[in-house]
TILO-302876 format. One line per 8 residues: their letters; for each residue x, y, z of N, C-alpha, C. Coordinates in pm, whole numbers, plus 32768, in hexadecimal, padded with zeros to 4 digits. Example, Ala and Ser with C-alpha at 12.3 -4.5 7.8 and 13.67 -1.06 7.14 Angstrom:
BEGIN
as) 8527:7DC7:830C:84CE:7E3E:830C:8528:7EB6:830C ~ 8505:7F1F:82C4:8557:7F96:82CA:850A:8003:8313
This chain:
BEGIN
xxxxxxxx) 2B36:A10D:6AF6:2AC5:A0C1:6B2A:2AFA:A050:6B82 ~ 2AB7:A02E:6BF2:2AC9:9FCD:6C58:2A88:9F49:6C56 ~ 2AFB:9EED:6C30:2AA3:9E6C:6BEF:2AA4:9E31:6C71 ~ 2A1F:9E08:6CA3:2A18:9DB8:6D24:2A18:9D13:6CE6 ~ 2A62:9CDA:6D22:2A68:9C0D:6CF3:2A13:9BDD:6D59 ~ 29DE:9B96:6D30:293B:9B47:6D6D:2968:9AA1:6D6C ~ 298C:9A91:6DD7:29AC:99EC:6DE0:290A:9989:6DC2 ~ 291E:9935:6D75:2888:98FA:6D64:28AA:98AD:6E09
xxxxxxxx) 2845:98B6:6E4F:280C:983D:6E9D:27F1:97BC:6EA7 ~ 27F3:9761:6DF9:2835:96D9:6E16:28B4:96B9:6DDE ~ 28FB:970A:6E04:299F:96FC:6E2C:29BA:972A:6E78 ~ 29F6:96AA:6EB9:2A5E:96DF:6F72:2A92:9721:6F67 ~ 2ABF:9778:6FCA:2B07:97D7:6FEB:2BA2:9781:7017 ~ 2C1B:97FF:6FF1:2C73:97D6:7005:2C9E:977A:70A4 ~ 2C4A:97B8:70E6:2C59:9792:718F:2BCF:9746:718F ~ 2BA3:96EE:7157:2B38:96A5:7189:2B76:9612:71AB
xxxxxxxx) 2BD2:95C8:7194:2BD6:9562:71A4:2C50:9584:7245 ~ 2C93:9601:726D:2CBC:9633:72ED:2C2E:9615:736F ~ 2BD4:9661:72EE:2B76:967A:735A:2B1A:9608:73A5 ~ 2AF8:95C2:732A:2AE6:9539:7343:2B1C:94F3:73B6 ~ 2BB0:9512:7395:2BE9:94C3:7409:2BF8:9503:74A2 ~ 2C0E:9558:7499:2BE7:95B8:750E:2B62:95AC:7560 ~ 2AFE:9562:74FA:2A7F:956C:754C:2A88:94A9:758A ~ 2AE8:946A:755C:2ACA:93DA:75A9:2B5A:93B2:75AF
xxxxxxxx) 2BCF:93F8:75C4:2C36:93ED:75E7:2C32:9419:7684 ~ 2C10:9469:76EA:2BF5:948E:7747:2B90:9430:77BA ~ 2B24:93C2:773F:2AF5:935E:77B0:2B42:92DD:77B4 ~ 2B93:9305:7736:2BFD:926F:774A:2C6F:9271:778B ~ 2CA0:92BE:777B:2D4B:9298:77A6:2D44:929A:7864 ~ 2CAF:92AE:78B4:2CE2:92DA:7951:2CC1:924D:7967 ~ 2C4B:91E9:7942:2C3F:914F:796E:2CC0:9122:795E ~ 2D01:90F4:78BC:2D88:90F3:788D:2DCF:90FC:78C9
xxxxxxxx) 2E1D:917A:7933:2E70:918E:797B:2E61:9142:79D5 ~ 2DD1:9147:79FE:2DE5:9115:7ABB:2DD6:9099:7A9A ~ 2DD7:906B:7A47:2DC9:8FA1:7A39:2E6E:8F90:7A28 ~ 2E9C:8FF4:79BA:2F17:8FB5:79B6:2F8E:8FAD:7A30 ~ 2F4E:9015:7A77:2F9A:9057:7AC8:2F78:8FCF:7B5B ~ 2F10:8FA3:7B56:2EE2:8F46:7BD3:2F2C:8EBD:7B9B ~ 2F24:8EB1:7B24:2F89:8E30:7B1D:3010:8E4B:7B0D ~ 303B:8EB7:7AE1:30D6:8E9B:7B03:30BE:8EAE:7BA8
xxxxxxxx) 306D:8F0E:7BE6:30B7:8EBD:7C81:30AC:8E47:7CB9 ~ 3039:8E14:7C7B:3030:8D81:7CA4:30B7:8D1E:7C75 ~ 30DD:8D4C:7C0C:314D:8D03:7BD9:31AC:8D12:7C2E ~ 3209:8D9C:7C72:324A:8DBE:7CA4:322B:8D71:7D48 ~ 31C5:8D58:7D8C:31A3:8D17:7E07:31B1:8CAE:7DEE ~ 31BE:8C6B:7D78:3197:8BDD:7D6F:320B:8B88:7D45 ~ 328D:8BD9:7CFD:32CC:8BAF:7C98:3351:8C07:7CEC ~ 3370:8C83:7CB1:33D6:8CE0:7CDE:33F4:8CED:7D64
xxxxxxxx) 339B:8CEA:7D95:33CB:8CF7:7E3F:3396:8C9A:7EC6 ~ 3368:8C50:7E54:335E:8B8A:7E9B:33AE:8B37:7EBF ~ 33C5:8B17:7F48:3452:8AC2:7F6B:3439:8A44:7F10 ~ 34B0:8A04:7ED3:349C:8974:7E66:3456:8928:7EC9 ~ 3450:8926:7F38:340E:8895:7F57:3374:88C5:7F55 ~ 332D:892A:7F62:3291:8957:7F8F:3252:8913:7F23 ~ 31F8:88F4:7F7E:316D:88B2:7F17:3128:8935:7EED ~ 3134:8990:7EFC:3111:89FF:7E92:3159:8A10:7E05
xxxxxxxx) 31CF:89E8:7E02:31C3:89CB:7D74:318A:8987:7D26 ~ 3145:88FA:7D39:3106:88D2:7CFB:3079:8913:7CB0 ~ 304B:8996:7D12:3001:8A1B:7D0D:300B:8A42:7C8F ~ 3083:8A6B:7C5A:30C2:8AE8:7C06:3048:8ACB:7B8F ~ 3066:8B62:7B2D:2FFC:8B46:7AD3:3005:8B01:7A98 ~ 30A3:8AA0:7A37:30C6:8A91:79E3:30A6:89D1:7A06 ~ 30BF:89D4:7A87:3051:8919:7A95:2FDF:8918:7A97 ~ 2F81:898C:7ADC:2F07:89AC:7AEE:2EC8:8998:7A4F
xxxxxxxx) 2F0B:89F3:79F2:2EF6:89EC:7990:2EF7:8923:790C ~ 2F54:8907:7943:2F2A:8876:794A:2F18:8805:797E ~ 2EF2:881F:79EB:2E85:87E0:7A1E:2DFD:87EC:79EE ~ 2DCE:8867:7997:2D5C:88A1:79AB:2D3B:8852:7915 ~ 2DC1:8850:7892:2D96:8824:7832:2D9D:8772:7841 ~ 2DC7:874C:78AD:2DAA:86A4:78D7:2D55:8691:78EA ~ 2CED:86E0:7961:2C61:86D0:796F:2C08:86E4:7908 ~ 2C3A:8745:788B:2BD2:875D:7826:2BD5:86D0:77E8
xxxxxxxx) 2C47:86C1:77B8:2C8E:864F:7759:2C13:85CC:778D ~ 2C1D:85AB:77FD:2C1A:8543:783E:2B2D:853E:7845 ~ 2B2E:85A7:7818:2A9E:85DB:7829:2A5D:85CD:78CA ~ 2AAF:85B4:7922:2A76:85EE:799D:2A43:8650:79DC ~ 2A80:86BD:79B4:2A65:8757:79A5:29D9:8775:796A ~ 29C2:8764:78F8:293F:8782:78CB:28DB:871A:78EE ~ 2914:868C:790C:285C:8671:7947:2842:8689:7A05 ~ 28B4:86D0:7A62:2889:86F1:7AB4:2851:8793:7AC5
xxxxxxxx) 288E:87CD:7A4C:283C:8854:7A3E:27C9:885E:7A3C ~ 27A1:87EC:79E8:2721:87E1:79AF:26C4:87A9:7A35 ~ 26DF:8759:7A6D:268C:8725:7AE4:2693:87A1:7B38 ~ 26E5:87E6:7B6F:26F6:8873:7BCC:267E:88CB:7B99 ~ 26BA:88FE:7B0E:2639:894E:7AE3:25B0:892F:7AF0 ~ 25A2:8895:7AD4:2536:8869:7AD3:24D8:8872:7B64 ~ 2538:8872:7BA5:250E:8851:7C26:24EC:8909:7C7E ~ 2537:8946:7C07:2510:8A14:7C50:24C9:8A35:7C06
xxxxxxxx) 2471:8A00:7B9E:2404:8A13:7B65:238B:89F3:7B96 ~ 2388:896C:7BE0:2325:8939:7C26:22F2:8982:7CA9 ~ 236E:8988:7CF0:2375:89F2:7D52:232F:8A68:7D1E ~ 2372:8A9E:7CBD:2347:8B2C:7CA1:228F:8B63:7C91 ~ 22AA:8AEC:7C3E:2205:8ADD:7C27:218B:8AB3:7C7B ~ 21A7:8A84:7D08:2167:8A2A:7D59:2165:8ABB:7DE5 ~ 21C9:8AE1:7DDC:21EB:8B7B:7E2A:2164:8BF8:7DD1 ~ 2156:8C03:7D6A:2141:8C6B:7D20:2093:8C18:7D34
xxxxxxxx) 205B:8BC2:7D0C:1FE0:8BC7:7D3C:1F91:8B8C:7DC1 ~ 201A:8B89:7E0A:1FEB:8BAA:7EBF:1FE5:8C37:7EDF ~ 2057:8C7D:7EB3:2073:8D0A:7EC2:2024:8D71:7EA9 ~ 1FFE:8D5F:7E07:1FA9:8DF7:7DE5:1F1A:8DDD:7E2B ~ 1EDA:8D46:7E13:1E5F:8D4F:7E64:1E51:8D9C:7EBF ~ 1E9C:8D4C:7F0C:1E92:8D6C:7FCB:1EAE:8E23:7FB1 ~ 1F34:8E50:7F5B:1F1C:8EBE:7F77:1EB9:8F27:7F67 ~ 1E99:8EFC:7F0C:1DF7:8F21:7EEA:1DAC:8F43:7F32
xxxxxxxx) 1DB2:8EEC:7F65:1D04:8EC2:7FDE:1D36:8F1E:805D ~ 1DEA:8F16:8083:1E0A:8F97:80F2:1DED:901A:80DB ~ 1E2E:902F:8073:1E01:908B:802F:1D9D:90E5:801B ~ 1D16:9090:800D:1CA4:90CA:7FF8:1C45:90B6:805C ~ 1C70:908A:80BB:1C30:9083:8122:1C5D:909A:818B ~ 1C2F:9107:81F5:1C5B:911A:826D:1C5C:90B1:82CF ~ 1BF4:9081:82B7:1C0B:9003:8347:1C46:8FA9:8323 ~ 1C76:8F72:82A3:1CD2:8EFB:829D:1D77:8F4F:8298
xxxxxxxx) 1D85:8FA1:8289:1DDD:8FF7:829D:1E19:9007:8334 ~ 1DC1:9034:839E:1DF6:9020:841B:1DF0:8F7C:8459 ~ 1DA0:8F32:8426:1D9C:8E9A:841B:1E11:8E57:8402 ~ 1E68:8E72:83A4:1EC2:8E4B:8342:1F2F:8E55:8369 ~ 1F47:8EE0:83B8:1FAC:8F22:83B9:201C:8EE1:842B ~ 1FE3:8ECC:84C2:2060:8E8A:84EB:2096:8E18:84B9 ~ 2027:8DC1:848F:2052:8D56:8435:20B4:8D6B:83D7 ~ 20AA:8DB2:8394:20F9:8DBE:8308:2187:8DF4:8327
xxxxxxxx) 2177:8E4E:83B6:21F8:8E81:83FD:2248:8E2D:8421 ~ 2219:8DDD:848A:2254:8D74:8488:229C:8D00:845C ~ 224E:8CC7:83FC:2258:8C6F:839A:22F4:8C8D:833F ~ 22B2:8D14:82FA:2376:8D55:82B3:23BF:8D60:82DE ~ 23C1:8D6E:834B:2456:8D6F:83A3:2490:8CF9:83CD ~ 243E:8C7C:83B4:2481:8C09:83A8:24C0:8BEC:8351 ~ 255F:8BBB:8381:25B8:8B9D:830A:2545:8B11:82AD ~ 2557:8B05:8223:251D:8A8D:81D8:2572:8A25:81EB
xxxxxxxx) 25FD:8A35:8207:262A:89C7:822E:2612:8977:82A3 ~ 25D0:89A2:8305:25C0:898F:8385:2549:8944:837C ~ 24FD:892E:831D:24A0:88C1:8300:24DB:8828:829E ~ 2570:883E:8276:2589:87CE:8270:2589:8727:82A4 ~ 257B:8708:833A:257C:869E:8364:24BE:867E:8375 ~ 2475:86E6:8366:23BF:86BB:8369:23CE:869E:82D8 ~ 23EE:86E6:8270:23CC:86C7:81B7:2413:864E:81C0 ~ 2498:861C:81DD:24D0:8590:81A9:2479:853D:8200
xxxxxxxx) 2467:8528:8252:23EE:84E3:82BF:237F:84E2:8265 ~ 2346:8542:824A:22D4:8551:8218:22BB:851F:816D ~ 2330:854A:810B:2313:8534:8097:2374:84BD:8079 ~ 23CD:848A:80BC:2464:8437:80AD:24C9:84A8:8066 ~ 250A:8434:802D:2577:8457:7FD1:2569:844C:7F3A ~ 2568:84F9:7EE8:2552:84E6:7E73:2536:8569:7E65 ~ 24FA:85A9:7E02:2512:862D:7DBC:246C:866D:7E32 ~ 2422:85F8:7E6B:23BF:8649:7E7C:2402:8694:7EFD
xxxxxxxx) 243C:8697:7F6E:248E:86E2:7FD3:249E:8766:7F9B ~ 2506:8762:7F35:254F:87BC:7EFA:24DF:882A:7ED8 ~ 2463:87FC:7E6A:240D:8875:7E42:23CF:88B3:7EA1 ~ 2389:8842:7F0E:235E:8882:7F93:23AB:88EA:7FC2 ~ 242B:88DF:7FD4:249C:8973:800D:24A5:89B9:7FCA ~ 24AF:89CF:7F27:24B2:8A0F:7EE7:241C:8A89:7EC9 ~ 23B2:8A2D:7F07:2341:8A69:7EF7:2310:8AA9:7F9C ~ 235F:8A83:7FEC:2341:8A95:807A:235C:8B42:8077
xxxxxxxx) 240E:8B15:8036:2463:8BB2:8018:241D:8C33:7FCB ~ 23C7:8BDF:7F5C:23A6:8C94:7EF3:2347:8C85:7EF3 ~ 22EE:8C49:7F5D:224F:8C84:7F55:225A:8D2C:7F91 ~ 22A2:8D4D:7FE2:2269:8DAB:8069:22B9:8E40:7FFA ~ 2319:8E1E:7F9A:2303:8EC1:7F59:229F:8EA4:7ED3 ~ 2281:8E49:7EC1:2229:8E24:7E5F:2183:8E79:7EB1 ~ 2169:8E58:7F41:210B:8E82:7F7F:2112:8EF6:7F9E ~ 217E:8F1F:7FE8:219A:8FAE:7FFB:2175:9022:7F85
xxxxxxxx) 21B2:8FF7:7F18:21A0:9051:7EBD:20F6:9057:7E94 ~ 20DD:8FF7:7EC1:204B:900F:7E3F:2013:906A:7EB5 ~ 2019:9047:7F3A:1FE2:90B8:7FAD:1FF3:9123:7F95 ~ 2088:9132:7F85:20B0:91B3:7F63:2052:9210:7EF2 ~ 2040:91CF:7E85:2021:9208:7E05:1F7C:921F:7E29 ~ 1F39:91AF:7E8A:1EBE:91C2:7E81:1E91:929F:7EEB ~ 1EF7:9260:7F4E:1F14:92DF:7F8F:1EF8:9360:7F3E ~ 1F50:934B:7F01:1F9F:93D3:7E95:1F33:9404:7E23
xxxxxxxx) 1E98:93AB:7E20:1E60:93E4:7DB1:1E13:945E:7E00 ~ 1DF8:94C8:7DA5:1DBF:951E:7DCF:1D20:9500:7DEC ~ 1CE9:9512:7E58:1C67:9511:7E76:1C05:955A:7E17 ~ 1C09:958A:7DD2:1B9F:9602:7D7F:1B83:959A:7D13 ~ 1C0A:9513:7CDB:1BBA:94CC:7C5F:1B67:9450:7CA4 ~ 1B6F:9421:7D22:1B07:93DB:7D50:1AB8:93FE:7D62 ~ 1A80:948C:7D8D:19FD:94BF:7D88:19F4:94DC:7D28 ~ 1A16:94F3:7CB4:19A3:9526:7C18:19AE:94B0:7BD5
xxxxxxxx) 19C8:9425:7C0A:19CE:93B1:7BD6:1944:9383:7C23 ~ 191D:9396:7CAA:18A4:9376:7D00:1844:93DB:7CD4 ~ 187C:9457:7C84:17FC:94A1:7C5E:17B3:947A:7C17 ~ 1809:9435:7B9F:17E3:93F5:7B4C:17A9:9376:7B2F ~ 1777:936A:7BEE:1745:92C4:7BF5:17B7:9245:7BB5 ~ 17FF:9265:7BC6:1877:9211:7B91:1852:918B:7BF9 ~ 186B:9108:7BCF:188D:9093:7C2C:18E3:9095:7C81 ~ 18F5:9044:7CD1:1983:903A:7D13:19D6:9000:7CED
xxxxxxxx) 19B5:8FA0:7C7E:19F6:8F69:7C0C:1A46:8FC3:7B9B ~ 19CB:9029:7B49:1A01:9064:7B0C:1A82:90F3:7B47 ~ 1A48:90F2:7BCD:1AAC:9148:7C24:1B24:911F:7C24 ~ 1B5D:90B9:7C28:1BEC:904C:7C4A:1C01:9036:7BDC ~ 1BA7:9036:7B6F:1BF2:904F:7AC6:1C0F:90AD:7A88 ~ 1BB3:9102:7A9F:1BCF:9184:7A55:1C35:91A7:7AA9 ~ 1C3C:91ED:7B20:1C70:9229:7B84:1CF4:9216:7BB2 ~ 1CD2:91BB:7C06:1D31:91A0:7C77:1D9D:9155:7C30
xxxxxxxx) 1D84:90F0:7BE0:1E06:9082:7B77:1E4A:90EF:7B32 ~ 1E0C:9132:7ACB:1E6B:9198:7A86:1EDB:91ED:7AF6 ~ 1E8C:923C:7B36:1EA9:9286:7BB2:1F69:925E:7C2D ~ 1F3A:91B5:7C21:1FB0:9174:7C70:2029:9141:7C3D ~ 1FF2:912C:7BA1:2054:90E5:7B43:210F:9117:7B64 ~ 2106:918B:7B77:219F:9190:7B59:21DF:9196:7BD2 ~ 217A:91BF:7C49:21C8:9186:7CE4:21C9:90B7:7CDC ~ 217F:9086:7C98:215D:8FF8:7C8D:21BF:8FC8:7C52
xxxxxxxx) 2217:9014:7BEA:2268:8FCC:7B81:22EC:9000:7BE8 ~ 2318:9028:7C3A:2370:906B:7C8A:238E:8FFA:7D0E ~ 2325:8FE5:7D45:22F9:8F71:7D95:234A:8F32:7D4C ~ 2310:8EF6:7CDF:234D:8E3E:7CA6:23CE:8E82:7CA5 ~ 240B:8EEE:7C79:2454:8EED:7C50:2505:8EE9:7CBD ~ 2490:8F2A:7D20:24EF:8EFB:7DC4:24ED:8E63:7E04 ~ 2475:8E1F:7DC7:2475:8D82:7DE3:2493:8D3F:7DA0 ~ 24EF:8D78:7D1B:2535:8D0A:7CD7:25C7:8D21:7D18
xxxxxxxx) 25E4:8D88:7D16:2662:8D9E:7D89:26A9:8D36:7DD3 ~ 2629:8D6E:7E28:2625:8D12:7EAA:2622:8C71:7E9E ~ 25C1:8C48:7E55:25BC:8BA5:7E2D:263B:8B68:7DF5 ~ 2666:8BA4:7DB3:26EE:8BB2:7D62:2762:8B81:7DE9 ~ 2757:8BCE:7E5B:27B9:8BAD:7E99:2793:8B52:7EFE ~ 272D:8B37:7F0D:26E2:8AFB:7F49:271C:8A68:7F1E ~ 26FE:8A58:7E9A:2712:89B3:7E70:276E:8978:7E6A ~ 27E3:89A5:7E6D:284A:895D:7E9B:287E:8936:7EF8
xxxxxxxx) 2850:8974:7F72:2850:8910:7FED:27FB:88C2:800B ~ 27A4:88C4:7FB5:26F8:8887:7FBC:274B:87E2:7F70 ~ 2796:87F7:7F17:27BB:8772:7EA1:2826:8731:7F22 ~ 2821:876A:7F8C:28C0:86F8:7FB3:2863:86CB:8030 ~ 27BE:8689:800A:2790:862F:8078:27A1:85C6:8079 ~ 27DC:856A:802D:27CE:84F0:7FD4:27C3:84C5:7F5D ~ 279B:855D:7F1B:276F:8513:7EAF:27EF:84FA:7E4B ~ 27DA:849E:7DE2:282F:8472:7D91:284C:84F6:7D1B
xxxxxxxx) 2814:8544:7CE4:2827:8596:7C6A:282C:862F:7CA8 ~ 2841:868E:7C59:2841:870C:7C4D:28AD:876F:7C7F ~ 28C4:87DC:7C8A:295E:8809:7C79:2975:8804:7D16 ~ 2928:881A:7D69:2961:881D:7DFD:2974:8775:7DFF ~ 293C:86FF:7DD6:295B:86B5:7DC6:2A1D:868C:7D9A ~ 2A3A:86D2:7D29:2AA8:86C6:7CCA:2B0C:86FB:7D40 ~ 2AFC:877A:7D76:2B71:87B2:7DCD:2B86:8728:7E5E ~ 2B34:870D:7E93:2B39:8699:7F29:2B7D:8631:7E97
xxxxxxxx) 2B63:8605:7E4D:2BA3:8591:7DFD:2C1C:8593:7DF3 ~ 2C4E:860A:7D82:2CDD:862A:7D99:2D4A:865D:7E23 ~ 2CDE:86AE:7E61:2D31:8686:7EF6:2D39:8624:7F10 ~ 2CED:8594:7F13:2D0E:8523:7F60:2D8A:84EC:7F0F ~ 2DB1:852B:7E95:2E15:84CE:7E51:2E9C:8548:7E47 ~ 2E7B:85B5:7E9E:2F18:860D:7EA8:2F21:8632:7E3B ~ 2ECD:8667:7DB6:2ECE:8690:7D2A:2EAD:8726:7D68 ~ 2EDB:877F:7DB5:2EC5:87F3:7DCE:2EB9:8865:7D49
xxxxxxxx) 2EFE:8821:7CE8:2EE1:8875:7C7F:2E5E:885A:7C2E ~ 2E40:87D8:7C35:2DA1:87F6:7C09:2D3D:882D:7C80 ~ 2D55:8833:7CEF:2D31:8886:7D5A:2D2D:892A:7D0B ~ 2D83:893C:7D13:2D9D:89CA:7CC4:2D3B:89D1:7C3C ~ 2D52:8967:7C0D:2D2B:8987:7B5A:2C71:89BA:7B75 ~ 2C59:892D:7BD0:2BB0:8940:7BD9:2B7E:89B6:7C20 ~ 2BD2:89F0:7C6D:2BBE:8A7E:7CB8:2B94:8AA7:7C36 ~ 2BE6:8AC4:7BF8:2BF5:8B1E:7B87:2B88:8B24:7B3E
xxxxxxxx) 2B67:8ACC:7B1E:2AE7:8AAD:7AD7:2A76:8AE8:7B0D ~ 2A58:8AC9:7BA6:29D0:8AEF:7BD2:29E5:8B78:7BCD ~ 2A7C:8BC4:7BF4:2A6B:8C3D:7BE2:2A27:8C98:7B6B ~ 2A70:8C7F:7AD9:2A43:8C86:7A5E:29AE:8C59:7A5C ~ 29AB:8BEB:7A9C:28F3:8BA2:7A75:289A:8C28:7AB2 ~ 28B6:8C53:7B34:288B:8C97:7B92:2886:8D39:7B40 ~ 28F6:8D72:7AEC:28E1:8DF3:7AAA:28A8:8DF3:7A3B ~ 288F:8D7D:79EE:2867:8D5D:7963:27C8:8D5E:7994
xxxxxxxx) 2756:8D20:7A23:26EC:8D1E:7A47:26DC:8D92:7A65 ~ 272A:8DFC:7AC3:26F0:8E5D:7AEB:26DF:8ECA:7A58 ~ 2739:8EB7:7A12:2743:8EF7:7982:26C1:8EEB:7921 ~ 26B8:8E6E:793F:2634:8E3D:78EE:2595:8E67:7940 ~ 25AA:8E4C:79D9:253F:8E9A:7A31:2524:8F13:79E3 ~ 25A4:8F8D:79DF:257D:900A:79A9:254A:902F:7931 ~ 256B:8FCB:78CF:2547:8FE8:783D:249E:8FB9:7862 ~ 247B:8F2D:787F:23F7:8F09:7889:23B0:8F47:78DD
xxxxxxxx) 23D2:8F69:7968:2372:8FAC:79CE:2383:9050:79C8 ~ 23AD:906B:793A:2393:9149:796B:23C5:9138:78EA ~ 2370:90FF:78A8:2397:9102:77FA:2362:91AE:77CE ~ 2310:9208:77FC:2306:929E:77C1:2358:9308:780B ~ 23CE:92E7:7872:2457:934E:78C8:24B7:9305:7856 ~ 24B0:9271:785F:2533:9272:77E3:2508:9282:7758 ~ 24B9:9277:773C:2483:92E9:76AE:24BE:936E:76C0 ~ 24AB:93BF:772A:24C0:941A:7712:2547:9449:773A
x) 25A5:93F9:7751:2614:93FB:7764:265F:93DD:76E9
């Protein structure tokens, strides 16, 4: 007789803790590589094959690296983060209900649509920096400049997109929404908001980007705080390595937001991921 063995099902299998790793060993080790791999060359440009006198050594990771825990130490670092952020939130938010309105109203309407349109053509293709000397004129010196550029920058994919999305709904649910004597109210609630949401969250999610890089040349108008602030500071004092350190930071600040964009703005693709 042929005794078949029946593994119970709550006990792992000999290869489950392989397999395990096999399934999140493959998204780790390729970031891993290419980080480690970008700072040893940075090390090697900065350190190994740096003539002794270059002010690029002061670069290397290993000052960068403290410099970076001087600025923490010293709490400079975190209260100009905090004013920066503060200041791409305002933006963000001041962009996002200029943006979806207006796109709205292009959107759903043909004549403000061809109305709109060279305007709005126009308008984006202006660099936001290029309104710097009317905003300091206009607002002085102080964080209000800064949000103005920051909000100048991520209205237009903030707008774009909601156009886009209004575009993209299929015509057949606005008519059995008008069959239904629907408002034009209840049309833009039921309808059209659900309908745009995830070209809308795509938008912000290209105008935090953008604002993002936006604000740090926006911080070196005058004003006293925030990280484009911190880099013109330490340049004026030849600390090139906190030059370096604060790069660093906005970079990280900059993948840690867009990271957080994705989890909050397409919270049911990373569900299902």
């Amino acid at each position: 007789m042929t005794t078949i063995a029946v593994q119970r099902s709550d006990q792992p299998g000999p290869g489950a803790d392989a397999g395990g790793r096999s399934r999140w060993w493959p998204r780790v080790w390729p970031p891993v590589a290419s980080v480690g791999v970008a700072i040893t060359l940075w090390w090697a440009a900065t350190s190994a094959l740096c003539a002794p006198q270059s002010l690029l050594r002061q670069t290397a990771p290993q000052h960068v690296l403290a410099a970076l825990a001087d600025l923490v130490s010293r709490g400079v670092l975190l209260a100009d983060t905090a004013v920066s952020l503060y200041r791409l939130l305002i933006g963000l938010l001041i962009a996002a209900l200029v943006g979806i309105p207006a796109g709205l109203l292009i959107g759903l309407s043909r004549t403000a649509e061809r109305a709109a349109g060279p305007v709005v053509a126009f308008l984006r293709m202006i660099s936001p920096l290029s309104w710097t000397p009317i905003t300091v004129a206009v607002f002085g010196i102080g964080s209000q400049p800064v949000i103005f550029l920051i909000a100048a920058a991520a209205v237009w994919p903030v707008l774009l997109g909601t156009v886009a999305g209004v575009h993209a709904i299929d015509p057949g649910y606005l008519h059995v929404a008008r069959s239904l004597h629907a408002s034009r109210f209840e049309q833009l609630t039921a309808v059209v908001l659900p309908a745009v949401r995830v070209q809308v969250q795509n938008g912000l999610r290209l105008a935090l980007g953008i604002a993002w890089v936006v604000l740090v040349p926006a911080e070196m108008l005058g004003v006293r705080s925030g990280l484009g602030y911190q880099i013109l500071n330490a340049r004026d004092q030849l600390a090139y390595d906190q030059v370096v350190a604060v790069i660093a930071v906005i970079g990280v600040l900059g993948y840690l937001l867009d990271l957080a964009a994705r989890i909050l703005l397409a919270p049911r693709r990373h569900a299902q991921r």
